[in-house]
C-alpha positions as CSV (number, residue, x, y, z in Angstrom):
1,X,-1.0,-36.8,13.8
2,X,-0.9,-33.6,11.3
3,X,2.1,-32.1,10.6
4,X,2.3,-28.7,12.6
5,X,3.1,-25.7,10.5
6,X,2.7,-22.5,13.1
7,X,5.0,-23.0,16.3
8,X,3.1,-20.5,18.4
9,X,-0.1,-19.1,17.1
10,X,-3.4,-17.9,18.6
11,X,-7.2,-18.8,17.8
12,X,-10.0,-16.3,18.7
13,X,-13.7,-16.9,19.2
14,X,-15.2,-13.5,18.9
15,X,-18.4,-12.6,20.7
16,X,-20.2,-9.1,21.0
17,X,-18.9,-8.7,24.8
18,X,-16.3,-11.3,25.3
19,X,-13.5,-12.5,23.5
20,X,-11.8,-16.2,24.1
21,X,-8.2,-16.7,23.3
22,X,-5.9,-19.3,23.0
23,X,-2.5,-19.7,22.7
24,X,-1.1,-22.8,21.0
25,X,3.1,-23.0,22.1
26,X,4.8,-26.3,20.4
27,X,8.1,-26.9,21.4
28,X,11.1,-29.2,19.6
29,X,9.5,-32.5,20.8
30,X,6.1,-31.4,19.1
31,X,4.2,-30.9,22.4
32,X,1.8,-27.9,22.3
33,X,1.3,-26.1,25.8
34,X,-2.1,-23.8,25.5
35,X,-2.3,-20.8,27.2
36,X,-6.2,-19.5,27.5
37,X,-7.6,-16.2,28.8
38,X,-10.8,-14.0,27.9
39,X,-11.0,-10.3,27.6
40,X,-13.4,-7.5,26.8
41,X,-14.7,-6.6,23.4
42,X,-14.3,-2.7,24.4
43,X,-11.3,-1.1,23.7
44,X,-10.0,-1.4,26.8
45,X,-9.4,-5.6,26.8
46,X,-8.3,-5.3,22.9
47,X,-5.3,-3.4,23.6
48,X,-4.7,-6.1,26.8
49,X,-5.1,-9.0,24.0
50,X,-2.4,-7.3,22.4
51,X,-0.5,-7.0,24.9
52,X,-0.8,-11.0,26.0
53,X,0.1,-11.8,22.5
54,X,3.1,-10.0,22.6
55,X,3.9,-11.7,26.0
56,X,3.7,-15.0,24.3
57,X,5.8,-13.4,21.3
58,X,2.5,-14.6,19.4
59,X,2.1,-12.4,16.1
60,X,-0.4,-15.1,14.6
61,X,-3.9,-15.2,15.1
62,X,-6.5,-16.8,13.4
63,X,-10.7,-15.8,14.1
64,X,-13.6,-16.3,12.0
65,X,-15.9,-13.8,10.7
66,X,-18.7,-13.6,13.2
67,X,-21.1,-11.0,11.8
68,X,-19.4,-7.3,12.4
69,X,-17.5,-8.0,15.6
70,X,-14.7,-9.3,14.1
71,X,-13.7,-5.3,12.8
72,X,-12.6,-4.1,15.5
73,X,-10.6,-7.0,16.7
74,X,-9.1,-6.9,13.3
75,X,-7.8,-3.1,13.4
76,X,-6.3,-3.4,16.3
77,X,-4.1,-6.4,16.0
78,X,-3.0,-5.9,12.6
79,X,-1.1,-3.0,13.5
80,X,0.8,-5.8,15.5
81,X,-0.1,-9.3,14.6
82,X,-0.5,-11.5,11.1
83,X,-4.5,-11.7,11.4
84,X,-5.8,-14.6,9.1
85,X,-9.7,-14.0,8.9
86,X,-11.5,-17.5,8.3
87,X,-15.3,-18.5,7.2
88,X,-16.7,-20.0,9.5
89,X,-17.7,-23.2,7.5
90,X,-13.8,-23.7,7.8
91,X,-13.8,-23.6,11.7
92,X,-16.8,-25.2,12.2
93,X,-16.5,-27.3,15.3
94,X,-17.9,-30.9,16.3
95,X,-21.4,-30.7,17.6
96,X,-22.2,-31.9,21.0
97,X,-18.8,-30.9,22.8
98,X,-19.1,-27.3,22.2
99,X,-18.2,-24.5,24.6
100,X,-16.2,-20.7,23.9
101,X,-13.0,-21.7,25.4
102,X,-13.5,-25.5,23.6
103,X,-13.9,-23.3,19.8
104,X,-11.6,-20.7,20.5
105,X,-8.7,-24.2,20.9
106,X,-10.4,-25.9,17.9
107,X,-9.1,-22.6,16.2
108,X,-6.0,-22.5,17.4
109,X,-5.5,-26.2,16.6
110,X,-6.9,-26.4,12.7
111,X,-4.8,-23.0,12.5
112,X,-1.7,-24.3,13.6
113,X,-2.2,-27.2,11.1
114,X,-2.8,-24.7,8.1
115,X,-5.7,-26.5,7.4
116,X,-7.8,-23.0,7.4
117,X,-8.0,-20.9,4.2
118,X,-7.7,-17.4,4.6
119,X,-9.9,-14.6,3.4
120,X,-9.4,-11.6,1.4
121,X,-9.1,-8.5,3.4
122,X,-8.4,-5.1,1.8
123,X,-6.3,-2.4,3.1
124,X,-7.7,-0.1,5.6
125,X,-8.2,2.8,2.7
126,X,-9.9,0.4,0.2
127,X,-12.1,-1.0,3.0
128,X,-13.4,2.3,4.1
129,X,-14.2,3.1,0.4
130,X,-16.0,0.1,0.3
131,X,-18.2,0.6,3.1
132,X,-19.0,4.2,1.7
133,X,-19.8,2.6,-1.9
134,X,-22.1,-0.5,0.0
135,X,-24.1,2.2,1.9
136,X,-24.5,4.2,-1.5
137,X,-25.9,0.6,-2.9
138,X,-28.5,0.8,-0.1
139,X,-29.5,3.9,-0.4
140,X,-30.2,3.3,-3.9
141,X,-32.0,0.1,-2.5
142,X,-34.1,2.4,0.2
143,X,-35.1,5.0,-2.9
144,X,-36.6,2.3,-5.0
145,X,-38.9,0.5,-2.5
146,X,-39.8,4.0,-1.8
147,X,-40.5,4.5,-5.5
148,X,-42.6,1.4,-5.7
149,X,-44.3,2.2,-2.6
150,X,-45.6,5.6,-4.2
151,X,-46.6,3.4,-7.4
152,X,-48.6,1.4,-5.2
153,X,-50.6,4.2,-4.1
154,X,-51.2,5.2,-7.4
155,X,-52.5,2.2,-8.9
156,X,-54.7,1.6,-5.4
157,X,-56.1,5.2,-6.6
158,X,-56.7,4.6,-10.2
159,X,-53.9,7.3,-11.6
160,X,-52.2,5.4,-14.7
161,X,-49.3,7.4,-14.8
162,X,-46.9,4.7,-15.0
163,X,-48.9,4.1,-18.1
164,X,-48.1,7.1,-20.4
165,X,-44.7,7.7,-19.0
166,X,-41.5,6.1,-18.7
167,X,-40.7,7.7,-15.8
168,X,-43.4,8.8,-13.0
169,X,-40.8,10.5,-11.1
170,X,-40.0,13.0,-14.1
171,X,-40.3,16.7,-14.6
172,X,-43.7,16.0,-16.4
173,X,-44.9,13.6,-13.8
174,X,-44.0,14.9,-10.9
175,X,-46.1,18.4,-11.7
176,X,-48.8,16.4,-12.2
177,X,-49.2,14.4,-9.3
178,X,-48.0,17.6,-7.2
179,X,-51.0,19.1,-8.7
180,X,-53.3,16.0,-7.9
181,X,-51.9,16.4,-4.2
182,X,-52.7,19.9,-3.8
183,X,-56.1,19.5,-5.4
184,X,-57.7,16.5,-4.5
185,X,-60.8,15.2,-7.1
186,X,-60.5,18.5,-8.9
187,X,-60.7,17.9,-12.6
188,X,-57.7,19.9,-14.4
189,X,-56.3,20.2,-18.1
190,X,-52.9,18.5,-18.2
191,X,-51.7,20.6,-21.5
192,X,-50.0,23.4,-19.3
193,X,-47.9,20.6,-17.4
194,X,-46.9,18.4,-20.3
195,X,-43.2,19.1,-21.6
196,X,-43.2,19.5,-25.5
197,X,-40.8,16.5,-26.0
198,X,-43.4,13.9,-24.3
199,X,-44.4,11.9,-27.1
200,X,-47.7,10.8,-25.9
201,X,-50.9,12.3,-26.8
202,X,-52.6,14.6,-24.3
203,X,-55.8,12.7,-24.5
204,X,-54.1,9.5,-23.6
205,X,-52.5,11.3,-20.3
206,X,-55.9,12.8,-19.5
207,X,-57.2,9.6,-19.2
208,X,-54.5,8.8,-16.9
209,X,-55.6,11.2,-14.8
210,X,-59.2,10.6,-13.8
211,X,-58.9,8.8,-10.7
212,X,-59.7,9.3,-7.0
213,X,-57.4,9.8,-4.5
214,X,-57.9,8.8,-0.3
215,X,-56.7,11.5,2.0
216,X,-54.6,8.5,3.6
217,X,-53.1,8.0,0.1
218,X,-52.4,11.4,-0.3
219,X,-50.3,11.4,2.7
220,X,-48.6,8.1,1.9
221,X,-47.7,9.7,-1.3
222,X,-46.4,13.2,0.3
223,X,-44.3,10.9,2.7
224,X,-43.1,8.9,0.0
225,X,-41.7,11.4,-2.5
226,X,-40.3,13.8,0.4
227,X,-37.8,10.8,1.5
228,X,-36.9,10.0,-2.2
229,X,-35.8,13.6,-2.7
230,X,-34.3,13.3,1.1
231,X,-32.1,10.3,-0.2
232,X,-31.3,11.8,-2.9
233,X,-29.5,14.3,-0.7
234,X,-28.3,12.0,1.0
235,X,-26.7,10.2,-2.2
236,X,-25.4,13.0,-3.3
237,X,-23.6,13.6,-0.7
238,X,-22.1,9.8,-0.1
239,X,-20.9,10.3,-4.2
240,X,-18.7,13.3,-3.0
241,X,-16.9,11.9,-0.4
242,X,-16.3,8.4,-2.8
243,X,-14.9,11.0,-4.8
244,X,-12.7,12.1,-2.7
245,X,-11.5,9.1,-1.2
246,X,-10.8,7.6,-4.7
247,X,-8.4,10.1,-5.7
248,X,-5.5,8.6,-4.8
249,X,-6.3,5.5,-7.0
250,X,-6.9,7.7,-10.5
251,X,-4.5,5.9,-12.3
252,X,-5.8,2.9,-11.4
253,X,-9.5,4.0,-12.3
254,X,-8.2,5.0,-15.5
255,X,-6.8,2.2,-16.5
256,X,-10.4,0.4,-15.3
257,X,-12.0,2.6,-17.6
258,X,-10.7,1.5,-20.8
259,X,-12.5,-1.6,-20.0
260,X,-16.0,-2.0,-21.7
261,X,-18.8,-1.1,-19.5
262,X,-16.8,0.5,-16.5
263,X,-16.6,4.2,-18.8
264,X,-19.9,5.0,-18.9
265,X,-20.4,5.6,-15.1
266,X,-17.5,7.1,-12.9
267,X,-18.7,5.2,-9.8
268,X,-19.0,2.0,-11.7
269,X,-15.0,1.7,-11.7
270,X,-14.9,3.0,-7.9
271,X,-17.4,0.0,-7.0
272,X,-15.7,-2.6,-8.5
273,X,-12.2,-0.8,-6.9
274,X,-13.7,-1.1,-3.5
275,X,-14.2,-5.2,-4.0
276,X,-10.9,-5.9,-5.1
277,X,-8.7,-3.6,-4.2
278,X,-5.8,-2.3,-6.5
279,X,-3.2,-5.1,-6.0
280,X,-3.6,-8.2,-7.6
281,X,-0.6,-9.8,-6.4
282,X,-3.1,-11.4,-3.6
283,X,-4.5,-13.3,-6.6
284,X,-2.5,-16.0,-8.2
285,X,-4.6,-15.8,-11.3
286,X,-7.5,-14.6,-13.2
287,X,-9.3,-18.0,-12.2
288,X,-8.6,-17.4,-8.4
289,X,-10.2,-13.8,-9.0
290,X,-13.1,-15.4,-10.7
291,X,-13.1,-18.1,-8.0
292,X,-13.1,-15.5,-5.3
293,X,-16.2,-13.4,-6.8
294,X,-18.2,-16.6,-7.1
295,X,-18.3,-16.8,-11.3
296,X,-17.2,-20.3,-11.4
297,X,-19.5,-23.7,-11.2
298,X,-18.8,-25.4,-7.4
299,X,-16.6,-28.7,-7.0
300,X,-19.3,-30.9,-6.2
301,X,-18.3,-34.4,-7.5
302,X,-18.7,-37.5,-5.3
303,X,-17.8,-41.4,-7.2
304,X,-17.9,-40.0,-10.8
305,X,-20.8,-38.4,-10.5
306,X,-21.0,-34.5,-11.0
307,X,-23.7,-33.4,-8.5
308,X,-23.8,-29.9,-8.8
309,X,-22.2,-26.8,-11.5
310,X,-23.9,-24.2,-9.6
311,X,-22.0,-21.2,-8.7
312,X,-21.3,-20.3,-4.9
313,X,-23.0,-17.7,-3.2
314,X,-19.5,-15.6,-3.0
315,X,-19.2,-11.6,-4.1
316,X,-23.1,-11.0,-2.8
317,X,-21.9,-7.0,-3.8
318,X,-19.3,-7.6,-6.8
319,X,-21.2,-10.3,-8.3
320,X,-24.7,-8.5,-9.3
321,X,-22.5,-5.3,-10.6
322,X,-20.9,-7.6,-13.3
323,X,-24.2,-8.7,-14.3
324,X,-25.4,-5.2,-15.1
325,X,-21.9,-4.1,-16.6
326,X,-22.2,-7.8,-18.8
327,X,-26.0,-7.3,-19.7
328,X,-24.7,-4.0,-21.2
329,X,-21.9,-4.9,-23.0
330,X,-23.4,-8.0,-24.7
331,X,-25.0,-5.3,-27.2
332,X,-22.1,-3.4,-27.5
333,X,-21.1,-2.8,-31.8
334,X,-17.4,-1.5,-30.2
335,X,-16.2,-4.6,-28.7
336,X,-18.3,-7.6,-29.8
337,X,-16.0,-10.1,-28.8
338,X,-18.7,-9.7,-25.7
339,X,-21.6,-10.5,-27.8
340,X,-20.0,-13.1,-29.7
341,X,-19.8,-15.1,-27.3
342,X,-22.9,-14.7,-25.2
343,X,-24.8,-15.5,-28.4
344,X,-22.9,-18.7,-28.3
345,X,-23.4,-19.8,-25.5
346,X,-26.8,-18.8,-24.5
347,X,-27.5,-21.0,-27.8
348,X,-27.2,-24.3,-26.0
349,X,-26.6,-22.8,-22.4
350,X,-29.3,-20.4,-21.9
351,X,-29.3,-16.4,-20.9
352,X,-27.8,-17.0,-17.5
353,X,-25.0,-19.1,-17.7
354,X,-24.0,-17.2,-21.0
355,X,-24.4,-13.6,-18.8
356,X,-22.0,-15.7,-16.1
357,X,-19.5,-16.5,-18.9
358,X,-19.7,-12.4,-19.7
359,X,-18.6,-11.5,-16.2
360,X,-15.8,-14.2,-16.1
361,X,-14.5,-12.4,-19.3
362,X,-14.9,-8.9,-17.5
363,X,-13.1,-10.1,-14.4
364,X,-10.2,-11.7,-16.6
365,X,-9.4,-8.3,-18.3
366,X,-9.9,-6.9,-14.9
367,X,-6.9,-9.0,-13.9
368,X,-4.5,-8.5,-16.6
369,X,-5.4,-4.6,-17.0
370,X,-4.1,-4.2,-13.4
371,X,-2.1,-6.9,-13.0
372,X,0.2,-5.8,-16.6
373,X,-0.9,-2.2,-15.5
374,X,-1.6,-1.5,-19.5
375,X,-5.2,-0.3,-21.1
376,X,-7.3,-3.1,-22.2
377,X,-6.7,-4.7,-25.5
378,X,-9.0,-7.2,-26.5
379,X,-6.4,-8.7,-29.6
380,X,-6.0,-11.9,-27.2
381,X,-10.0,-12.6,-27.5
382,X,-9.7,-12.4,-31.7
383,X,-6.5,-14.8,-31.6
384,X,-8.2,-17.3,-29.7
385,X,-11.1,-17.3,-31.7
386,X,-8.3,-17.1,-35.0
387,X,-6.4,-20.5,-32.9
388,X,-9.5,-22.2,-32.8
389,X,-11.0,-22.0,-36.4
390,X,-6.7,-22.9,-37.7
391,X,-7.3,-26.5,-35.5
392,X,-11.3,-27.1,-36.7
393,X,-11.2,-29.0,-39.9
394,X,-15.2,-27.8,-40.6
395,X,-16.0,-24.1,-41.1
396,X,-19.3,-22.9,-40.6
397,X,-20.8,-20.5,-43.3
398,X,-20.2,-17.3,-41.0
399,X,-16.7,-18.3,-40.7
400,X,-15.0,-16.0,-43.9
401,X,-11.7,-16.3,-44.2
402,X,-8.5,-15.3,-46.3
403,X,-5.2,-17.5,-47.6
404,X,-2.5,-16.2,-46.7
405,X,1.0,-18.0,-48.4
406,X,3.6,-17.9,-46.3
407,X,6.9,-19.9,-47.5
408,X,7.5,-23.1,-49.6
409,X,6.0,-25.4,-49.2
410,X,2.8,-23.0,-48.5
411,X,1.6,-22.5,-44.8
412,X,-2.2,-21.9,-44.8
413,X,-3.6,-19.1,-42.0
414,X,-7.3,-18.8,-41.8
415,X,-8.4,-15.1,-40.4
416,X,-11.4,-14.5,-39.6
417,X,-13.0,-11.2,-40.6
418,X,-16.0,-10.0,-39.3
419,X,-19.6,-10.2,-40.4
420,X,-19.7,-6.4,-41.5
421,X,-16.6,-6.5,-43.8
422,X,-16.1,-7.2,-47.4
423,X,-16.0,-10.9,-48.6
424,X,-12.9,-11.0,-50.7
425,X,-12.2,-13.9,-52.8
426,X,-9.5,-15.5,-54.3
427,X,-8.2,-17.6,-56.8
428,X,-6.3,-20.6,-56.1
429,X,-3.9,-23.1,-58.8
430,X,-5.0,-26.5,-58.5
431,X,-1.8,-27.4,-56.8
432,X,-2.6,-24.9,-54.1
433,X,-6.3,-25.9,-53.4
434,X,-4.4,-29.5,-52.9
435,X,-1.8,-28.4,-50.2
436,X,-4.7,-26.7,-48.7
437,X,-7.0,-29.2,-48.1
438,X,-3.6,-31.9,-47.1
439,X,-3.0,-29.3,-44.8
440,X,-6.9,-29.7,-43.5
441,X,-6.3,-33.1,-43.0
442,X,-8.2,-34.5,-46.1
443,X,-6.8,-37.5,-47.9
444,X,-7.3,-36.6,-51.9
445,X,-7.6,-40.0,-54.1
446,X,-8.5,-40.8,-57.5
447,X,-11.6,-43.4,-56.8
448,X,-14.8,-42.6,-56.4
449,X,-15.8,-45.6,-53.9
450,X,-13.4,-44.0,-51.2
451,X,-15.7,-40.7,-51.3
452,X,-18.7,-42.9,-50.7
């Protein structure tokens, strides 16, 4: 028998048309009385769930997240209700006794039990930014396989440009193949279309040019770059309205900018805004932050034996961000507390458990920059680093370091400096070079066979 923590709460199983509800009522002696019912998805049978919830005096309900039909459910009723939303690998029912009314109970019962985790839902504002910023991701998605489609057609018609320029889109490139399109197998001079800062030679983009174009390809390519420049627009006009919606939050986006690799691109900060949110309260931790954005290696550990360190499939949107933001900071001569310790660990770990580690720092300054609501600082990363080297007994040859005398008897701190200052030396008495290494936990003696 589990112990029951909810008193009167209410499971959903969401469908596109119907909805199944049911009421779980446990009384003093710990019997539950269910009450069921189904209504309409339209808007009409939401506001009647609402209304038969609060005729049961029911304000918590539990469903899972069934594709996008969950939304509207979840506007309505938490105007009025405590909504938990639940993956459904948590509500997963037993196979072979299976039916709407059957799930929409096994909710309700796991629910009342608290044996279902919640999931992180945003406030209304912070959700409708993120659905802006997700549809500006895809059409920056839709613009590149049109970009690749239009390469396609170029190297299917022999015209190299991707070869002599970095970017076959450009100013440079663009007259070009504008020219090809209105002049089909016509041989031209390329010198009146070439800007004066292109760097390569004009015989090289000449040859570039002498190819043969289809009339099918020639409309393929029309097509193609008329929708790039019509997403474009349409980009353009997404990144004003995320502008305006993000006003409210400046002072949080300025305090998300002092972190490295969210101030070189305003929407950068907005994106990573529109995961999270602005209040961090709903995580304990930087760890449960870290957790949540799928950073972390899985607990996958059965009789002593660690099966798998892989990280979860969580933050599908928040996750590949950090990894551009990490891959940039990691060469970063400002901060390289970043690059430090990717070049550590990708020594023995590899380039993308080391990028990983990156984005677990990033999202742990995230944390503490909005939790303490105070610019980033990245002292805590060089007095770790300082902790470390005090405790090792061995110092590598990169590791420079100062004495510093403190009181009597003499307390030994080992700095570390970095590899572009000066190395300072000093001069220690004999009786000092003795505390020193006492204090490094050598044992000094007079015979030789100890040494050996």
């Amino acid at each position: 028998m589990f112990k029951i923590f909810r008193k009167n709460c209410c499971g959903l199983d969401v469908h596109k048309t119907w909805i199944f509800a049911c009421i779980g009522i446990t009384d003093t002696n710990n019997r539950t009385e269910y009450k069921q019912a189904r209504f309409s998805s339209f808007s009409k049978g939401l506001g009647e769930l609402a209304e038969w919830l609060a005729k049961y005096s029911c304000t918590d309900v539990c469903m899972e997240s069934t594709g996008k039909y969950w939304i509207p459910v979840f506007n309505i009723l938490e105007k009025t209700c405590f909504v938990t939303l639940a993956h459904p690998k948590y509500t997963k029912p037993q196979k072979g006794n299976k039916t709407d009314k059957k799930d929409a109970k096994w909710i309700c019962d796991l629910f009342m039990c608290d044996m279902i985790k919640p999931s992180f839902i945003p406030p209304p504002a912070i959700r409708e930014l993120r659905d802006l910023m997700r549809y500006r991701r895809k059409l920056t998605n839709m613009k590149t396989g049109e970009k690749n489609r239009a390469l396609n057609c170029l190297t299917v018609s022999n015209l190299k440009l991707d070869g002599v320029f970095s970017d076959v889109f450009g100013k440079t490139s663009r007259s070009i193949l504008y020219y090809i399109l209105e002049h089909p197998g016509e041989t031209f001079d390329v010198t009146p279309f070439v800007d004066k800062r292109c760097k390569k030679p004009i015989e090289e983009i000449q040859a570039a040019v002498d190819g043969a174009i289809s009339p099918s390809q020639t409309i393929k390519i029309r097509q193609c770059l008329a929708h790039i420049d019509e997403l474009e627009g349409h980009k353009a006009d997404i990144e004003q309205e995320i502008q305006q919606l993000s006003i409210p939050y400046a002072p949080v986006l300025k305090l998300l900018r002092t972190i490295p690799g969210l101030n070189t691109n305003p929407m950068t900060a907005i994106a990573i805004l529109s995961e999270i949110g602005a209040d961090m309260s709903v995580f304990a931790s930087s760890k449960n932050l870290i957790s949540w954005a799928g950073c972390c290696p899985r607990n996958d550990r059965s009789a002593q034996r660690v099966k798998s360190t892989r990280i979860s499939q969580a933050g599908n949107y928040l996750k590949p961000l950090l990894v551009q933001v990490a891959n940039a900071v990691i060469r970063s001569k400002e901060h390289p507390e970043f690059g430090n310790r990717y070049r550590r660990i990708k020594s023995h770990r590899g380039h993308k458990k080391a990028i990983i580690a990156i984005c677990k720092m990033l999202l742990t300054a995230i944390w503490n920059v909005l939790s303490k609501v105070e610019p980033y600082d990245p002292t805590g990363y060089f007095v770790e680093s300082q902790t470390s080297i005090r405790t090792s007994k061995v110092l590598t040859q990169t590791q420079k370091f100062d004495i510093i005398f403190v009181s009597s008897p003499p307390i030994f701190v080992a700095f570390v400096e970095s590899q572009t200052s000066i190395r300072t030396s000093k001069v220690l008495t004999q009786t000092q070079a003795l505390a020193l290494l006492r204090s490094r936990g050598y044992v000094i003696t007079d015979k030789t066979d100890a040494a050996n």
